[in-house]
N, C-alpha and C positions, 0 to 999 in steps of 0.2 A: 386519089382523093374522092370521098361523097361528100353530098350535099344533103342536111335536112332541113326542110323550107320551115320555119314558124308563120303561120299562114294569120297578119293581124290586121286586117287591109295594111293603112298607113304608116303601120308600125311593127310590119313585117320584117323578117331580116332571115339571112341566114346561119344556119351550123357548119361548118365546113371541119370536115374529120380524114386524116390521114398523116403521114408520116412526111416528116421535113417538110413542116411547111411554112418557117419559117424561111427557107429559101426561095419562096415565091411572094416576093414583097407587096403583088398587085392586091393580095389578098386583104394585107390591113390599108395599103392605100386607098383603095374604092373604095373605104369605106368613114375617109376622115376629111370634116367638111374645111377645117381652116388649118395652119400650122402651128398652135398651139397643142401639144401633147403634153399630158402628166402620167408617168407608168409610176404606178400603184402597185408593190409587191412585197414581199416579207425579208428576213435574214437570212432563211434558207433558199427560198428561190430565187432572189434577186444576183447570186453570183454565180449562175449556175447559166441564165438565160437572158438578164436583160440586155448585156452587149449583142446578142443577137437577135433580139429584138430592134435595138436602136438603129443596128445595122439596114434590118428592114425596112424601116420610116424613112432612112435614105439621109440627104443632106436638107440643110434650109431648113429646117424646123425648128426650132426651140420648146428643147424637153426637159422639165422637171421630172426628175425620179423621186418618190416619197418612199423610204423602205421602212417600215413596219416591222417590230418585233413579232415572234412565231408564236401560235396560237391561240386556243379558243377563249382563251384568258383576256387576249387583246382587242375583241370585238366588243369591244365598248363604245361608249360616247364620247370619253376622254380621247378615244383615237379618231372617230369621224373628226371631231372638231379640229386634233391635229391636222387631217387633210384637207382640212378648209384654210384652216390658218397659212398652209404651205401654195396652195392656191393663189390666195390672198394677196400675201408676200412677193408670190412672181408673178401678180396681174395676169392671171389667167382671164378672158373675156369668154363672154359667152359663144364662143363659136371653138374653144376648147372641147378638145376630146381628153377625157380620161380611158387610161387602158389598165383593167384589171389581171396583172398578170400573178398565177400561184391557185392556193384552193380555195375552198368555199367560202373560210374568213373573209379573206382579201378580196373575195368577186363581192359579196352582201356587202361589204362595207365601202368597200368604193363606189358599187352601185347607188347606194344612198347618200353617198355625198355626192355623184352626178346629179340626181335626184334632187336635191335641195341644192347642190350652189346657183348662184345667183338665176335661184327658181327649176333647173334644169336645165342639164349641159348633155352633151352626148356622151356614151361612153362603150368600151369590147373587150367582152370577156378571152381574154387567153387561160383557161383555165388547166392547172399541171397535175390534178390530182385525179384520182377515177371517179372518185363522189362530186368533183365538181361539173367534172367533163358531163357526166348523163343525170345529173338534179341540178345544182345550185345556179348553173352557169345559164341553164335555158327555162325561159316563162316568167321572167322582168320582179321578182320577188327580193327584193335587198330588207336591212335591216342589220341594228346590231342587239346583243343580249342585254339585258337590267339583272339583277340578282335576284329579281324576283320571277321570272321569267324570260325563256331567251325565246329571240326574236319579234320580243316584243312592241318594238320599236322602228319605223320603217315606213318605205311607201314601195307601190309598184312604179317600175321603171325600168320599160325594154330595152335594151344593150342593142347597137349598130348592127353587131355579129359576132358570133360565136367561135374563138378558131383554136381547135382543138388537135395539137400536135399528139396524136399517139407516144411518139420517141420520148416525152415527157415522163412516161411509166415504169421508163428502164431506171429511173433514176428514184422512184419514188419505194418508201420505207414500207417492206410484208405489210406492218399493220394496217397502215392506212392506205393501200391495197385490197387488202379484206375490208376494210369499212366500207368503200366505196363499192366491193359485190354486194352488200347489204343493198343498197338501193337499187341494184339491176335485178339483183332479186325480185322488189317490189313490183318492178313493174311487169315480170313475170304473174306475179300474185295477183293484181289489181285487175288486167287485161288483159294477157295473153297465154294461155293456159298450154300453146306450142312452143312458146320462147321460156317457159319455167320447165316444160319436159328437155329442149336441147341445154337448158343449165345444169341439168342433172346428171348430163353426160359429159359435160364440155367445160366443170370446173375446173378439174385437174390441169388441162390447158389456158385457164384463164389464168390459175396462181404459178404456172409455170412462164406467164408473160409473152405466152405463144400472140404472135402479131394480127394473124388473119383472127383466133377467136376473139383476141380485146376489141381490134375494130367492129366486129359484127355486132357483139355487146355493148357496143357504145353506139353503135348507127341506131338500133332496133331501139334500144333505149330511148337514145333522142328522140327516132323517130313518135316511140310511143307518148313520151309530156307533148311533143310539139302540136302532135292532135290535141290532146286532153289541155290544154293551155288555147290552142285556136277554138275550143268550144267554149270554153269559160274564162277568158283573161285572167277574169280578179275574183276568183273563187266562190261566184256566189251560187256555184251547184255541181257540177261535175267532177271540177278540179280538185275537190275534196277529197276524190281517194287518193288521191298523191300523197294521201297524210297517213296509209297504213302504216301503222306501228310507232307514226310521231308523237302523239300526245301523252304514251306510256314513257316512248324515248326520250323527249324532251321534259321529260319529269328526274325521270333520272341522272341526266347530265346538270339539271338543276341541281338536285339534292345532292350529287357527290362533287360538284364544283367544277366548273368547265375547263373540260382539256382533259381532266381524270377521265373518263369516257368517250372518247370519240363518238361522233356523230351516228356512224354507219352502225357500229358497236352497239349502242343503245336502243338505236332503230334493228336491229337484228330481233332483241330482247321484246322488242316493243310489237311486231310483229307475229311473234311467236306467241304472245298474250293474244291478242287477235284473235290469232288461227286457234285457238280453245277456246276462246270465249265465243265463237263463230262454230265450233265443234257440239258444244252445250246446249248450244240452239238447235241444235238436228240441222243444221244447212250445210255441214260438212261432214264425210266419213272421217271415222274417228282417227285413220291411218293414215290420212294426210298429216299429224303433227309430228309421228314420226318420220316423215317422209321430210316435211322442211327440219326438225332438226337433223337429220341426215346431209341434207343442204346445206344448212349456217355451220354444222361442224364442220366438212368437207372446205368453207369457205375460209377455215379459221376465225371462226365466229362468237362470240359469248352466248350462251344458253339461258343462264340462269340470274333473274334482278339482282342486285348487291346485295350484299350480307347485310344487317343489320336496316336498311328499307322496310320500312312495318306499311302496312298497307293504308291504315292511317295519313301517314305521309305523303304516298301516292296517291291516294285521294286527294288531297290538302293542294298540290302542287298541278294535280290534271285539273281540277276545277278554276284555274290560273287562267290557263290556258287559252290563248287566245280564239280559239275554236268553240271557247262554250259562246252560247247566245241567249240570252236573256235569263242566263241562270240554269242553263240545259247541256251539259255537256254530250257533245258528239262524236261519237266515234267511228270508223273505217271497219267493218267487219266484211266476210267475207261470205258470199252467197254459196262459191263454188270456186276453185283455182278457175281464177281468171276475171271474174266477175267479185265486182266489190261493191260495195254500198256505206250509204251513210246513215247511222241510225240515234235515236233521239232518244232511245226507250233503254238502255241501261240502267239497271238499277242497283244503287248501293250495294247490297244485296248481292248484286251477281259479282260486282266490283271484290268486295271484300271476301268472298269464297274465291277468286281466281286469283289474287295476290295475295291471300293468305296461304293459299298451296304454293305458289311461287316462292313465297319467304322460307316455309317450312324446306322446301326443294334445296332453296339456296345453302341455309346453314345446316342441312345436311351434308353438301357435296364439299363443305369446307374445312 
């Protein structure tokens, strides 16, 4: 097993990453203040793992399980308030831990309903998926979608600890496998311009499920938000490159209806806008974008925005965006592989020539 620290003084906690770790039950017990438990998890993961889960929490507890229907379709509001309602109903008190167990859904949404029930309850991520294990799961960011923007809705609210079963990946579906290297990508692209050269040789063993490359991938990963979250908590300046390729991505998972896109899927897309529009600037060689689509192929990745997305549209829907400020939209561009930034000075202009070759791209390859 490793350990990566989220360094937040008071509200520090740990990652803890390796195989069967569900058989070591000290892990979630140090870390639960009364014996009130609610596990928190979906229709596909909940029959696969919460019996050993429950097994771990041991005897003398009293556990509600809330299970949740599957997908990005269900992080709504209509489902937080379900987990309030079921809260409610079994008198959960404030010295309740809720435990997020499944992917990104189920960790944002339960984290916000720890977040908001009766003011703030504790709650730890078991997170089962790859995109949740190295983003969603660590740097206290919950929230569910509105139709007119996802993730719009939310507060910060750091999780107890993070315990992240690798053995979870053998179970989990190619695609959303590949979504989840979308985001370890990132953090190659934003920071570490060594951990995007060992992806370039170490993907084949990552979609082959090989044990020692997932875990490395997930440590470095962690490691890397855990810094960039210990500098910034609540994003008011560094944290912001954690959003390469989100505001393109999360345009699109808008516009084609959530769940039709995967997360990682459209942040692959969204990145890959970036890395040209960062190309255009003279701050990148022009052969890095073949270089990352080289990459997001190899990851089993999508390349190209949806077919019929007019750029229009994507304008219409990044301007949403929770990231603009006072009417300025922001976005993550790229100095150099490894070095990323946040710039204020995009203009229309550049917007609409890089997503109008995007659209012409698309419905050619179709």
């Amino acid at each position: 097993m490793h350990t990566v620290h989220v360094d937040l003084a008071e509200r520090s906690y740990p990652v803890y990453i390796g195989r069967d770790l569900f058989s070591d039950p000290q892990l979630l017990l140090g870390h639960l203040r009364g014996r009130e438990v609610a596990i928190v998890s979906n229709v596909t993961v909940a029959p696969l793992y919460v019996q050993r889960l429950r097994a771990a929490l041991g005897e003398g507890r009293r556990i509600t399980e809330i299970i949740l229907p599957d997908g990005e379709q269900h992080k709504t509001l209509a489902t937080f308030e379900h987990i309030l309602e079921r809260l409610l109903a079994d008198r959960h008190s404030r010295s309740t831990t809720l435990i997020a167990l499944g992917g990104g859904v189920v960790g944002d949404i339960t984290g916000f309903a720890a977040a908001c029930y009766q003011r703030g309850v504790e709650f730890i991520q078991v997170p089962t998926t790859l995109l949740a294990q190295v983003d969603s799961s660590v740097g206290g960011k919950t929230a569910v979608n509105h139709p007119l923007g996802k993730n719009m809705i939310g507060a910060f609210h750091q999780p107890r600890a993070v315990l992240i079963d690798t053995n979870s990946l053998h179970t989990l579906p190619a695609r959303e496998l590949s979504a989840g290297l979308a985001e370890v990508i990132k953090y190659g692209l934003i920071c570490d311009a060594e951990f995007y050269a060992w992806l370039l040789q170490a993907m084949p063993r990552l979609l082959a499920r090989d044990d020692s490359a997932l875990a490395e991938a997930i440590e470095r990963s962690c490691a890397l938000k855990a810094s960039v979250v210990a500098a910034d908590e609540r994003e008011g300046g560094v944290r912001a490159i954690l959003n390469l390729g989100h505001t393109f991505g999360h345009a699109i998972e808008t516009a084609q209806g959530y769940g039709s896109w995967l997360h990682g899927e459209a942040v692959a897309v969204g990145m890959l806008l970036a890395l040209r529009l960062s190309v255009g600037r003279g701050w990148v060689a022009a052969e890095e974008v073949a270089r990352l689509e080289s990459l997001l192929r190899a990851a089993q990745l999508p390349l190209d925005v949806p077919a019929g997305m007019s750029p229009a549209m994507f304008i219409d829907l990044m301007g949403r965006d929770k990231k603009v400020v006072d009417g300025q939209l922001r976005l993550v561009l790229l100095r150099a592989i490894g070095e990323a930034c946040v710039v204020a000075d995009v203009t229309t202009q550049e917007l609409e020539g890089l997503l109008g070759a995007a659209a012409a791209s698309a419905e050619s390859a179709c």
